[in-house]
C-alpha distance (Angstrom), angle and dihedral (degrees) to the residues before:
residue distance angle dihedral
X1 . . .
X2 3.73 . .
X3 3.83 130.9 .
X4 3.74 98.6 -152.4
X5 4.11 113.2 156.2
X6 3.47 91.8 -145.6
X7 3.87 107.2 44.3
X8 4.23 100.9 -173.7
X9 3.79 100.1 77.4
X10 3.77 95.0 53.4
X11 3.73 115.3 19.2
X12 4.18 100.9 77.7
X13 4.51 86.2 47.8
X14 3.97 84.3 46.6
X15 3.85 91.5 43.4
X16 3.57 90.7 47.8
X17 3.53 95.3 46.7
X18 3.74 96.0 48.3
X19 4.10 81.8 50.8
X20 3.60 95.8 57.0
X21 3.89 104.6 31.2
X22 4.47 90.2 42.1
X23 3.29 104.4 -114.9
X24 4.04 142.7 131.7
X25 3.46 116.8 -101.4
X26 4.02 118.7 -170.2
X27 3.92 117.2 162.5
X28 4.09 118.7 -133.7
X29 3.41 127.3 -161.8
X30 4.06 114.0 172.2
X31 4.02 106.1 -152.3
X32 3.76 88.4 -135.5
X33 3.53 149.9 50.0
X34 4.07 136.7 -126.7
X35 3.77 100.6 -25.4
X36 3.85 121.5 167.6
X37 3.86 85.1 -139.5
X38 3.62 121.9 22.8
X39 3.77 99.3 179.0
X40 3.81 113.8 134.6
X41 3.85 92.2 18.2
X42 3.99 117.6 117.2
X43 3.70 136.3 -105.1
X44 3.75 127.8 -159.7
X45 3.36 122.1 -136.6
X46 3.88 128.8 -169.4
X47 3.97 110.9 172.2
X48 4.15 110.7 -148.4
X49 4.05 121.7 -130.6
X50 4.45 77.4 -89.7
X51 3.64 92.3 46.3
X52 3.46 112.5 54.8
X53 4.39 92.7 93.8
X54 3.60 86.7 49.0
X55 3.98 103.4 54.7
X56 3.52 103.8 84.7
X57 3.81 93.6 58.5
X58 3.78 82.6 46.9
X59 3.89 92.3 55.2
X60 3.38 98.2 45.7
X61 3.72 88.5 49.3
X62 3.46 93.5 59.4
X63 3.60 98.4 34.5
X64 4.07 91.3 51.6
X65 3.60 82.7 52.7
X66 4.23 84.4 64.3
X67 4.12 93.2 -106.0
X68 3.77 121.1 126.1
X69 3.76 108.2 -127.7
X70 3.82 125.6 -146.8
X71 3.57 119.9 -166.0
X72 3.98 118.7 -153.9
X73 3.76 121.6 -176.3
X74 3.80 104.0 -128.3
X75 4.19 147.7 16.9
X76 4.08 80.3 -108.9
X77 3.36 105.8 57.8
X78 3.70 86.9 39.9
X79 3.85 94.0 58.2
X80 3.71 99.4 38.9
X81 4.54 95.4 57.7
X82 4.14 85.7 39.4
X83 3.72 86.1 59.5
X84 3.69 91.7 52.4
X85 3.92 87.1 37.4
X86 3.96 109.5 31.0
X87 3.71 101.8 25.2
X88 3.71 105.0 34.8
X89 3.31 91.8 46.7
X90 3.62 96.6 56.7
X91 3.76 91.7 46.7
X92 3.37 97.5 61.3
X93 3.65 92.5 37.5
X94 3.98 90.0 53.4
X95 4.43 86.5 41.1
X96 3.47 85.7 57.9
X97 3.71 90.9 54.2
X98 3.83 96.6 51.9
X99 3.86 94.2 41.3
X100 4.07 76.4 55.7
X101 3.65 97.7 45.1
X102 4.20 90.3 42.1
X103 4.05 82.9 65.9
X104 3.37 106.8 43.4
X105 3.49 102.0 -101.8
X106 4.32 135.1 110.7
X107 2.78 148.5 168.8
X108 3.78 106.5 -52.6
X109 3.53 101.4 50.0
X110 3.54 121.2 133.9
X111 4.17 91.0 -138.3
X112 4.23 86.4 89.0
X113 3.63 117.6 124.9
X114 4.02 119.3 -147.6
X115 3.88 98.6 -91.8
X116 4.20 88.3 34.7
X117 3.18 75.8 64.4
X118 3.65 102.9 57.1
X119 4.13 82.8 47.3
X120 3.35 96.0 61.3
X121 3.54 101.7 44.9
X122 4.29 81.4 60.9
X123 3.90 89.6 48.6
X124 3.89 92.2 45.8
X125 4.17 84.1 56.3
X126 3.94 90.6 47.2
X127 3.79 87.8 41.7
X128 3.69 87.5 55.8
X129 4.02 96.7 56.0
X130 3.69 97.6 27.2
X131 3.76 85.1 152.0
X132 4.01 88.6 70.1
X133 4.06 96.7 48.0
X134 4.56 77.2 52.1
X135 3.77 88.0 50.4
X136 3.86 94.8 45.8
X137 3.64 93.3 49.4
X138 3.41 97.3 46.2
X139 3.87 102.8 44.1
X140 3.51 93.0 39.1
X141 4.18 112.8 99.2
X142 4.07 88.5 -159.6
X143 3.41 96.7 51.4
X144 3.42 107.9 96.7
X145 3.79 93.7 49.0
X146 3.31 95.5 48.1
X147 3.76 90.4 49.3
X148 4.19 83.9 49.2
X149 3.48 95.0 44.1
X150 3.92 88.4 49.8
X151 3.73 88.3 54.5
X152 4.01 90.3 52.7
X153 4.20 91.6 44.4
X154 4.28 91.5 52.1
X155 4.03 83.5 49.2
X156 4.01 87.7 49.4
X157 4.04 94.2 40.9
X158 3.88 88.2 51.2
X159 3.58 91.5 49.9
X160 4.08 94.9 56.0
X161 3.61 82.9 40.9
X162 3.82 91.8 60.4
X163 3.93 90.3 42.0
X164 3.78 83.1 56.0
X165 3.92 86.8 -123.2
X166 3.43 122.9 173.5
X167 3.73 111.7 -105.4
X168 3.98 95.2 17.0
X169 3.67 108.0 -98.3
X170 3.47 147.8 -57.5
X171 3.87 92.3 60.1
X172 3.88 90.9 -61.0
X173 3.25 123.6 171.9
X174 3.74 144.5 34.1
């Protein structure tokens, strides 16, 4: 088992390894970081050409454990949704930050509105292990494009905005 963020790099050489030396492989990634109670948070799952025989036992670990378990079929697919989930996230959580910082304001100000609020209680956790949101970027192969195609989607949103269309732009929305 390993609980790498980024699964790309390492998964194939562990895959490889667990091919040649005989033993089950299953990659974990927890979708959250030191919490006093986990329960009700999700695990990733992605089983290895050895681990497919062993995954159930490994779900029902984790799910007896009170996680919900996704299974996703390769270190690929993996990486390219926790760019759009892990990295993008961050980057326009940590955007946010310097567009704050650029006026003079942070985190403490008293100018917050109720679900501002709720924002910057996620940027003060990225803020706090900026060195992961470094290591996402930079591991992850997607990154970049999603970071591009981010840039593309605020020019889009601000568009519909201007139009005064419903949900923004780019077909945003419910």
């Amino acid at each position: 088992m390993d609980s790498f963020s980024v699964k790309m790099p390492m998964f194939r050489l562990i895959e490889n390894e667990s091919l040649r030396a005989g033993f089950h492989y299953i990659s974990v990634h927890p979708l959250f970081g030191e919490l006093s109670n986990p329960i009700g948070e999700t695990v990733v799952l992605i089983p290895s050409k050895t681990g497919d025989d062993k995954l159930e036992i490994t779900k029902d670990l984790f799910t007896g454990a009170g996680l919900n378990v996704v299974v996703l079929s390769s270190p690929e697919e993996h990486d390219r949704l926790m760019a759009y989930l892990q990295v993008a996230h961050h980057v326009l959580l940590l955007t946010l930050y310097a567009a704050l910082r650029r006026i003079g304001l942070d985190l403490n100000t008293q100018l917050v509105t109720h679900s501002l609020r709720y924002t910057f209680k996620a940027l003060e956790r990225v803020l706090e292990q900026v060195e992961v949101s470094n290591e996402l970027f930079r591991l992850n192969p997607y990154s970049r494009n999603v970071v591009e195609e981010l840039g593309d989607l605020l020019k889009e949103v601000v568009e519909g905005l201007d139009r005064g269309g419903r949900h923004g732009g780019g077909g945003v929305g419910p």
